[in-house]
FIVO-267497 format. One record per residue (C-alpha): residue in one letter; x, z, y. Coordinates in nm, 4 decimals, decimal comma. Layout:
N
(atom A; (X; Z; Y))
...
END
This chain:
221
(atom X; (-2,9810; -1,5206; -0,5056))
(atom X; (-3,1615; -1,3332; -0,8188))
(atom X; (-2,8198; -1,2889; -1,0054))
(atom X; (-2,6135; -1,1302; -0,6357))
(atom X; (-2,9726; -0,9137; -0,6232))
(atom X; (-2,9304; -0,7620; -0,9216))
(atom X; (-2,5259; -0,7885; -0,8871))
(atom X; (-2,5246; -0,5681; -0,5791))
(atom X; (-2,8068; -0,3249; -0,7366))
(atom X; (-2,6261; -0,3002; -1,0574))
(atom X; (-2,2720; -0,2272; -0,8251))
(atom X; (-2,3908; 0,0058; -0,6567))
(atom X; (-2,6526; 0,2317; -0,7597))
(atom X; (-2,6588; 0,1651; -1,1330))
(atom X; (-2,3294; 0,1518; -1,2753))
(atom X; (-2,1597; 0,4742; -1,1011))
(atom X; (-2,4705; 0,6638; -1,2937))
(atom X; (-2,3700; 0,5027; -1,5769))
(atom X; (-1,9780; 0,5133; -1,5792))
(atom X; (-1,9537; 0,8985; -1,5961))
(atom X; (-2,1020; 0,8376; -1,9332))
(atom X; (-1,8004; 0,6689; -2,0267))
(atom X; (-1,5603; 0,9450; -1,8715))
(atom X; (-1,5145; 0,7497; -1,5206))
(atom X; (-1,6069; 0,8049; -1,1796))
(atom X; (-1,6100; 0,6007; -0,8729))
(atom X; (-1,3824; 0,7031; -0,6770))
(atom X; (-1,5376; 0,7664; -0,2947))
(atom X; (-1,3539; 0,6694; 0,0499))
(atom X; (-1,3123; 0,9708; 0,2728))
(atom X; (-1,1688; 1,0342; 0,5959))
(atom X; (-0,8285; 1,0680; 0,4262))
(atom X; (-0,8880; 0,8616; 0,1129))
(atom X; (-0,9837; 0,4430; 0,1137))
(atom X; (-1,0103; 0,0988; -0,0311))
(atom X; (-0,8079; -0,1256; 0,0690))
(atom X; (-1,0100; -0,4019; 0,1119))
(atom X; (-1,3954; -0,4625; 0,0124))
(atom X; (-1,3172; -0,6629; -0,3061))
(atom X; (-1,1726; -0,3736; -0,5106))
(atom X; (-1,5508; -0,2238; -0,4679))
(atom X; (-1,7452; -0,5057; -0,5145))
(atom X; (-1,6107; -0,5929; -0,8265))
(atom X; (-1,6143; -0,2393; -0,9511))
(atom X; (-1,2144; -0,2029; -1,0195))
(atom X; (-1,2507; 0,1618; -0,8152))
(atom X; (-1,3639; 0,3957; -1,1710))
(atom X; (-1,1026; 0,6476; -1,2898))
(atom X; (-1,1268; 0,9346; -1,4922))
(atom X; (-1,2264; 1,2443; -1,3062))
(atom X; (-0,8829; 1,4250; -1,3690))
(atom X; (-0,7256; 1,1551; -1,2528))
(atom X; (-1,0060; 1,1149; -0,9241))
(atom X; (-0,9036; 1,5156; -0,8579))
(atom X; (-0,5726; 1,4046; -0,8530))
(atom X; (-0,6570; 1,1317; -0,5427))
(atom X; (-0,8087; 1,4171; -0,3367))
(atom X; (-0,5770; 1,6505; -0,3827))
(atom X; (-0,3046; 1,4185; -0,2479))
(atom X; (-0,4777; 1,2697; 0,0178))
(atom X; (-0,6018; 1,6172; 0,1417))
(atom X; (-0,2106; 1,7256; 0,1374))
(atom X; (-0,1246; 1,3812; 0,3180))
(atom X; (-0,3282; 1,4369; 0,5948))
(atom X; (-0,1880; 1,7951; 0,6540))
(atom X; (0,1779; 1,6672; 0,6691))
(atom X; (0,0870; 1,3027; 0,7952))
(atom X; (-0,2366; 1,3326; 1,0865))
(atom X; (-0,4837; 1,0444; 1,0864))
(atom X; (-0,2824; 0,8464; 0,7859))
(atom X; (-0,4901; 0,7790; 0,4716))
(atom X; (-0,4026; 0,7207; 0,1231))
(atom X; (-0,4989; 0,4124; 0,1004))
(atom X; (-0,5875; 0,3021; -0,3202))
(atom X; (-0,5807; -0,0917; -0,4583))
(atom X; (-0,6728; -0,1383; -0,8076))
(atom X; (-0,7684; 0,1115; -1,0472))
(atom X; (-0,9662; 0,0768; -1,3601))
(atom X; (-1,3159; -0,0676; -1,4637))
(atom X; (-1,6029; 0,1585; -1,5308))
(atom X; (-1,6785; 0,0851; -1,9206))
(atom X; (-1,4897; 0,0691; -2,2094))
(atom X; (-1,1176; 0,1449; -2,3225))
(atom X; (-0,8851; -0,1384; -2,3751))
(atom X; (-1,0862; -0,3522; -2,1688))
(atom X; (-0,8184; -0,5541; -1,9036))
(atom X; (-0,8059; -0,5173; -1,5478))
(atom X; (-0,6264; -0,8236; -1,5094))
(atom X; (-0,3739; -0,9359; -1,3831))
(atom X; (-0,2548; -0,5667; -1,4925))
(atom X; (-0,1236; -0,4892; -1,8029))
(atom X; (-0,2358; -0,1256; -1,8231))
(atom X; (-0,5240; -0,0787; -1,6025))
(atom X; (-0,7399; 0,0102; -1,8680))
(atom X; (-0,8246; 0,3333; -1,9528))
(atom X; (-0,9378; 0,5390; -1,6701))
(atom X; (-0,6124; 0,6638; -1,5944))
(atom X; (-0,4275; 0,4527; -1,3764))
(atom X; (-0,3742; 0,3328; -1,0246))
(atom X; (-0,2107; 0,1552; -0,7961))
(atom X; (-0,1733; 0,3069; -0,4066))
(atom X; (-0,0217; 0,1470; -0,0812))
(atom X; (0,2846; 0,2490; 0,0523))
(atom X; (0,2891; 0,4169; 0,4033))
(atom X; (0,3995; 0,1967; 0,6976))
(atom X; (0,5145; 0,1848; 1,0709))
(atom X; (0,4663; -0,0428; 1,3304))
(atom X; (0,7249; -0,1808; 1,5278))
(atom X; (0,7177; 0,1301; 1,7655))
(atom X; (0,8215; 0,3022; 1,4550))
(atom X; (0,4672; 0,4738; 1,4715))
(atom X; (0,3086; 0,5696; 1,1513))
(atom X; (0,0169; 0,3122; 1,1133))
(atom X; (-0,2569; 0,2992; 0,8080))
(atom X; (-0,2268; -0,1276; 0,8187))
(atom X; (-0,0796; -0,2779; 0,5235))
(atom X; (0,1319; -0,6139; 0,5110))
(atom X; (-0,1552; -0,8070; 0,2807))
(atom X; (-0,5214; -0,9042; 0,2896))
(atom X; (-0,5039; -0,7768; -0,1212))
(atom X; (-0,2197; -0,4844; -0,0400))
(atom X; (-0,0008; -0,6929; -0,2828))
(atom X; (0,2812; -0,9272; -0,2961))
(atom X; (0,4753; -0,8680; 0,0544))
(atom X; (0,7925; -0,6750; -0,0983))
(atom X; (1,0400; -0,5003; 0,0198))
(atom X; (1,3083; -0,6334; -0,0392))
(atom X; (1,6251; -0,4699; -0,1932))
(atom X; (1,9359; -0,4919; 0,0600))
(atom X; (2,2506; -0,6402; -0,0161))
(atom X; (2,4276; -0,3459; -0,2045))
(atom X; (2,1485; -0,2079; -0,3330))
(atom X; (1,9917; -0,3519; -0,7267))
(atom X; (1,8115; -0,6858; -0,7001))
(atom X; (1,5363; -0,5956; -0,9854))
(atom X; (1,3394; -0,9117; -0,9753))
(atom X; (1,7014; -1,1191; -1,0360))
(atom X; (1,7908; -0,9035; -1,2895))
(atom X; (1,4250; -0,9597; -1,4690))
(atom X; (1,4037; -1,3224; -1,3660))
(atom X; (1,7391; -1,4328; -1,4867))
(atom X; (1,6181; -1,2497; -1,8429))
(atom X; (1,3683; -1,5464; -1,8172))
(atom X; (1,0601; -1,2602; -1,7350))
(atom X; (0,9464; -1,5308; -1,4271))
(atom X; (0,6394; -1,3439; -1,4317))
(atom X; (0,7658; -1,0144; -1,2528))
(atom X; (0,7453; -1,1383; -0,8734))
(atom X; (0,4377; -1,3091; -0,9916))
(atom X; (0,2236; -1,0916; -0,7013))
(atom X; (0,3582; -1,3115; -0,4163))
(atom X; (0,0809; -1,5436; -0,4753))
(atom X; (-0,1986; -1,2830; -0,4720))
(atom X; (-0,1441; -1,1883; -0,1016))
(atom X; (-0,4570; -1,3323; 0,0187))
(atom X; (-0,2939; -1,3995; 0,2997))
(atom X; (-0,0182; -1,1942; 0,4665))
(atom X; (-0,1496; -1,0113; 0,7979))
(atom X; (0,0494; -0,7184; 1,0077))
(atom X; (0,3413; -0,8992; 0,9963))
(atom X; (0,5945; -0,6726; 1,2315))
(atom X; (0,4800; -0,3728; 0,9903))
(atom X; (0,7159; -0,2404; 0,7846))
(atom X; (0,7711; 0,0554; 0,5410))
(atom X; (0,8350; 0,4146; 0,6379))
(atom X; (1,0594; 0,5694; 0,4408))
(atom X; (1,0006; 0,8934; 0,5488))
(atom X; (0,6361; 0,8893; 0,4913))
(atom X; (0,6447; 0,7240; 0,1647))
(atom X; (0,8731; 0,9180; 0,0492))
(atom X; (0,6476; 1,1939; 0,1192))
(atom X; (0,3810; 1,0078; -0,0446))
(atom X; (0,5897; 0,9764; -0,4026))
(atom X; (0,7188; 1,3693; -0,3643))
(atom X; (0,3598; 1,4814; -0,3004))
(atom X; (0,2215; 1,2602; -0,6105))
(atom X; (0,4858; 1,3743; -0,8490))
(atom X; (0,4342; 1,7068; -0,7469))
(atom X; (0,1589; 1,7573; -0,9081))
(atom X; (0,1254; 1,8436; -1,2826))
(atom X; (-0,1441; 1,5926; -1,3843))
(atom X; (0,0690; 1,3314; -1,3191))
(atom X; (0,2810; 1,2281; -1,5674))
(atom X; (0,4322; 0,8660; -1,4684))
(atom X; (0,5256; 0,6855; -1,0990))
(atom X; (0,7127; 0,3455; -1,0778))
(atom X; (0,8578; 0,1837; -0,8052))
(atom X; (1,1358; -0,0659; -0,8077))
(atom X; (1,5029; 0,1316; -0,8748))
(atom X; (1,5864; -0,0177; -0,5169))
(atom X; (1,3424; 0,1993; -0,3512))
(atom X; (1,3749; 0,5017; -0,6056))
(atom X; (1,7535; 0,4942; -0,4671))
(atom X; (1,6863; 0,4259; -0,0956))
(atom X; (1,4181; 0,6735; -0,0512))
(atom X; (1,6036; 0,9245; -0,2469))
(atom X; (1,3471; 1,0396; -0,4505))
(atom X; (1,4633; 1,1894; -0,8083))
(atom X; (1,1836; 1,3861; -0,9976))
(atom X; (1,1813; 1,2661; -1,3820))
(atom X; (0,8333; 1,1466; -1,3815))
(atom X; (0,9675; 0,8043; -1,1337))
(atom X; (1,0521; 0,5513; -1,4027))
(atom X; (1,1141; 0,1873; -1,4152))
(atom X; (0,8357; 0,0049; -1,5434))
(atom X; (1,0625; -0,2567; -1,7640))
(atom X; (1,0675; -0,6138; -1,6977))
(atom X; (0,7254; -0,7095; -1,9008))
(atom X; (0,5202; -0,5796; -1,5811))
(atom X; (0,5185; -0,7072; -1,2159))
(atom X; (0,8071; -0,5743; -0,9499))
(atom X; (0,7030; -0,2674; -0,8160))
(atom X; (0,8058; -0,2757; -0,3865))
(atom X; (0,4984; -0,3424; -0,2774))
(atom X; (0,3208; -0,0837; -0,3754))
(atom X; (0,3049; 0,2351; -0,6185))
(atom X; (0,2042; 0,2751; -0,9778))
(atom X; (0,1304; 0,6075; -1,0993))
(atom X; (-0,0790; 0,7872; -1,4244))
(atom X; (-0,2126; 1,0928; -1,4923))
(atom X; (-0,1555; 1,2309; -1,8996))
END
């Protein structure tokens, strides 16, 4: 009981005084801008650096002018000490400058929705179609059996007649790679194809990393 006392005081009143010192900031939900779940926040993997935090607002303000009553929804970003230090099971969360955002989805109505697919907002993919590249074979068969490695961190699938919006997310990835402070996105070449989305700045992420169709990856400078 001592140690979740001074856990919880540390979490939340201590540590975001302290992390600016270390060029982070929590980032804070809004009306347009949230955690996905509880767990990113209690264990403090919600710090970026405030360039990258400006960024966050910026796009989530512009969402909910094109997109009413749909939030940007974040998942992991970075902790709030220390560069180099690993935000694991990521290979690069680890310098303030990085995070990882939901895609936007409908519900079976084909109504915009801000519900997501997993209790951790990883791990349900979608899936390439028939014609389109199969990423994860192409990786797998290369003997990288780590890269669909998320399916087993769904904590549970929920919202299960959910499914993307292409439309929206594509908004979503134009809107991020819009701005100039951005200088990487990656989703799976499936989805860069399908969603027709071409700026420079949407790369692959190579095989090394985890598949990239359940949610997006992008980086400020």
């Amino acid at each position: 009981m001592v140690f979740i006392f001074i856990y919880l005081i540390s979490t939340f009143f201590i540590i975001p005084k302290l992390a600016p010192k270390f060029g982070r900031v929590k980032i804070q939900n809004t009306s347009n801008l949230e955690a996905h779940n509880f767990f990113t926040i209690i264990c403090n993997r919600n710090y970026v650096k405030p360039k990258l935090n400006s960024v966050l607002i910026s796009v989530s303000k512009e969402i909910s002018k094109e997109l009413p009553n749909i939030k940007i929804t974040y998942l992991d970003a970075n902790f709030p000490f220390f560069n180099g230090f690993p935000l694991l099971p990521h290979l690069s969360h680890n310098d303030g400058k990085k995070i990882d955002i939901s895609f936007i989805y409908e519900d079976h109505n084909k109504k915009l929705t801000n519900l997501k697919p997993s209790n951790s907002g990883y791990g349900i993919f979608v899936e390439p179609h028939n014609k389109e590249i199969n990423q994860s074979k192409i990786c797998k068969d290369k003997r990288f059996l780590q890269y669909d490695f998320t399916k087993y961190l769904t904590f549970g699938s929920i919202n299960k007649k959910v499914r993307l919006s292409n439309y929206a997310t594509k908004k979503l990835i134009n809107t991020i790679v819009e701005n100039k402070k951005v200088s990487k996105l990656f989703i799976e070449p499936h989805l860069k194809l399908r969603l027709k989305v071409n700026n420079s700045k949407i790369r692959f992420h190579g095989c090394k990393a985890v598949r990239h169709d359940d949610h997006i990856h992008f980086q400020i400078k």
